[in-house]
C-alpha positions as a printed Julia matrix, in Angstrom:
96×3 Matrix{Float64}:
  -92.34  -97.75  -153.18
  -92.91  -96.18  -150.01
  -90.31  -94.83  -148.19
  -89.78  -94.34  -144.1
  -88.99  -91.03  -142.94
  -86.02  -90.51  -140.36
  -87.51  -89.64  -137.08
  -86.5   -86.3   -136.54
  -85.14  -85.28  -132.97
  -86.55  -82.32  -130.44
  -83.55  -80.26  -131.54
  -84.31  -81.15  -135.3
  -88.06  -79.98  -135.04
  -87.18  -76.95  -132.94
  -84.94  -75.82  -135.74
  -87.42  -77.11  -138.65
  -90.33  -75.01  -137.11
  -87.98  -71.57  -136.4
  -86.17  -72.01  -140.2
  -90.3   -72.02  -141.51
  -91.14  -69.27  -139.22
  -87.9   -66.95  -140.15
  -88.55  -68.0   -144.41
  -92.28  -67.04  -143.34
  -91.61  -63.63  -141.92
  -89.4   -62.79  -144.73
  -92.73  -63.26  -146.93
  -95.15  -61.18  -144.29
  -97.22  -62.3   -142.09
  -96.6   -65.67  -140.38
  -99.91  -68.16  -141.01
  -99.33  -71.55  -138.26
 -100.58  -73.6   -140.74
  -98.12  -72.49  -143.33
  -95.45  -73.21  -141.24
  -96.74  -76.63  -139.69
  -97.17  -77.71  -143.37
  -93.72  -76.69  -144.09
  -92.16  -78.69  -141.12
  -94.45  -81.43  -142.15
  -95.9   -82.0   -138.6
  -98.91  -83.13  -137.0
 -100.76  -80.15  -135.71
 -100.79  -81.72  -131.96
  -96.72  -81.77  -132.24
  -96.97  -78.52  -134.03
  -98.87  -76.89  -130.94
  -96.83  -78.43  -128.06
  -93.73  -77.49  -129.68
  -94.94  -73.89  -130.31
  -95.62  -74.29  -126.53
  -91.79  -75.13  -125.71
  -90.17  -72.57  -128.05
  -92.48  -69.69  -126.11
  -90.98  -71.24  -122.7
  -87.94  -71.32  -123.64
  -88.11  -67.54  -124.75
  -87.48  -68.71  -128.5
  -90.78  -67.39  -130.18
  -93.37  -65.01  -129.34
  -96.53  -66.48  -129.41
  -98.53  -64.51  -129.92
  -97.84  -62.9   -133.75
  -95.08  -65.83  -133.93
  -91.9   -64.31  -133.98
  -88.67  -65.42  -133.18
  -86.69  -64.14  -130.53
  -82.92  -63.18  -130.33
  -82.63  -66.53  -128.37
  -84.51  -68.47  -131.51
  -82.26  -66.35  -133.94
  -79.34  -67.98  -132.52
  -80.04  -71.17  -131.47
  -81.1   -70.98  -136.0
  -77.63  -70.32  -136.47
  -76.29  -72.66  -134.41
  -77.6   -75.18  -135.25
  -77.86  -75.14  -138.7
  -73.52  -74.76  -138.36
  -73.74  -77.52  -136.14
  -75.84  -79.69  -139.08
  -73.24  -78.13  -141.61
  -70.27  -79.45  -139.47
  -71.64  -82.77  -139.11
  -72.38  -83.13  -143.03
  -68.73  -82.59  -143.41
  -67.62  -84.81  -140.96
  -69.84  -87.57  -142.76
  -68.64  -86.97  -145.99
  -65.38  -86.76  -144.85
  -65.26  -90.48  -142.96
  -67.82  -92.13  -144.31
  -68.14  -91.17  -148.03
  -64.42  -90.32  -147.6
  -61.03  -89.65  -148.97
  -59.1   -93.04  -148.24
């Protein structure tokens, strides 16, 4: 059975591609194509949005590291994704 994959949003793949680059540095060096396999991304996505998180002041490019900017926007979101898994369990898996 094959299954369809949610398309992810901008926000979503900015987050998936910092969360592999922070697990990455925790291991040593961060490898690009480690991480783009991790996000499972194509590696023309992969690039441009490696392109947007260096504009935005997210990453630095140029060993791949995030910045305190990328840091937070990490934690953010991710209590952002926690606080909407709540709310969806709350109303729509639910306690009548």
């Amino acid at each position: 059975m094959i299954t369809r994959q949610v398309r992810r949003s901008k926000l979503q793949l900015y987050y998936d591609i910092l969360k592999a680059i922070n697990h990455e540095s925790k291991l040593g060096k961060v490898r690009p194509t480690r991480v783009q396999n991790l996000c499972h991304i194509s590696y023309d996505k992969f690039s441009k949005y490696l392109l947007e998180l260096e504009r935005k002041n997210m990453i630095r490019n140029s060993e791949i590291q995030i910045t305190v900017k990328g840091k937070r926007f990490l934690r953010d979101y991710g209590n952002i994704n926690n606080l909407i898994e709540k709310f969806q369990l709350k109303y729509v898996v639910g306690d009548d």
